[in-house]
Phi, psi and omega in degrees: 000310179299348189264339209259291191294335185282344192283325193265022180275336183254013146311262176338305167289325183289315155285321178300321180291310209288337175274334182304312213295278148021271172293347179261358170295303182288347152301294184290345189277283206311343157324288188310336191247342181279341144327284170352287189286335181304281197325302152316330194274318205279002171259343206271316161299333170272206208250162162285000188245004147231080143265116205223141163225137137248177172299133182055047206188148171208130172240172180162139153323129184235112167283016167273141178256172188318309179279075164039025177239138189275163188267133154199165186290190184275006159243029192065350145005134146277165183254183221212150129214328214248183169220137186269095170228163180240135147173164192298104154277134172219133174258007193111325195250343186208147169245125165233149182239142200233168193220136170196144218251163148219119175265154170227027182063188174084329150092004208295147178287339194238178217257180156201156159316093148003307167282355175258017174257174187217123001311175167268171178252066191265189175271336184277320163327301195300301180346291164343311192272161189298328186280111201242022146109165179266151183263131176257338158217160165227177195052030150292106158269334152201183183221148163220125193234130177219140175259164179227146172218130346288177313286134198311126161240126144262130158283118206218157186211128157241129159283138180223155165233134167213164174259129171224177167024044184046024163261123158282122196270167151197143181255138180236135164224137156204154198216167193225127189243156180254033170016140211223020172231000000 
């Protein structure tokens, strides 16, 4: 019996790393793609003409209010009111990338910068406020966000990492979005 369990422990370890191995890649593959898909849809709905990229940070004009519902005037419009931003939190112990919403009233018909309202609407504003936003991934190392004009494209590309079995695994993702109003 003791020759039968000593044959099958590194059968049994081999599967067990293989399952660790397993689950933190597909962890990290569903981070990556459930960002991904946030950042595209919600960038995709604004204008090229609100849009602020910074190192690690995207802010942009919304026509959404805090519970996801657009807004529009009495001609079907959409209204401008709030600012969206993303961006890499690291609080020391983990980097996460969190999205947080602000309205800033006024209804506007037409999209605006983000960085031209006062205060501006940055990644250092949003840092400030107490409320630091829903986290949409975690184990994120970096964002990278770049636009082209004409025709405006952001391009945006994230790395996630995790450790299993004393391996660092890591995912590169990147899509290119068109912003459509």
């Amino acid at each position: 019996m003791l020759i039968l369990l000593g044959a099958s422990y590194p059968v049994l370890s081999a599967g067990l790393r293989y399952q660790r191995r397993s689950d933190a890649l597909m962890e990290l593959e569903q981070a990556g793609l459930h960002a991904l898909t946030v950042l595209t849809e919600e960038l995709s709905e604004a204008s090229v003409a609100g849009i602020s990229l910074e190192t690690d940070a995207v802010s942009f004009a919304s026509y959404r209010d805090a519970n996801s519902a657009v807004l529009y005037d009495p001609l079907g419009r959409p209204l401008w009111n709030s600012v969206v931003s993303f961006r890499i939190h690291n609080d020391g112990t983990a980097r996460r990338l969190t999205r947080q919403i602000e309205e800033v009233g006024g209804n506007s018909l037409s999209p605006f910068l983000p960085s031209e309202l006062t205060p501006p609407r940055n990644s250092s504003y949003f840092a400030s406020l107490p409320d630091q936003g829903r986290v949409v991934a975690k184990r994120i190392d970096n964002m990278t966000l770049s636009a082209s004009s004409p025709p405006k494209t952001v391009t945006l590309g994230l790395e996630f990492s995790v450790s299993a079995n004393g391996h660092v695994y890591g995912l590169k993702l990147s899509g290119e979005v068109h912003p459509r109003n």
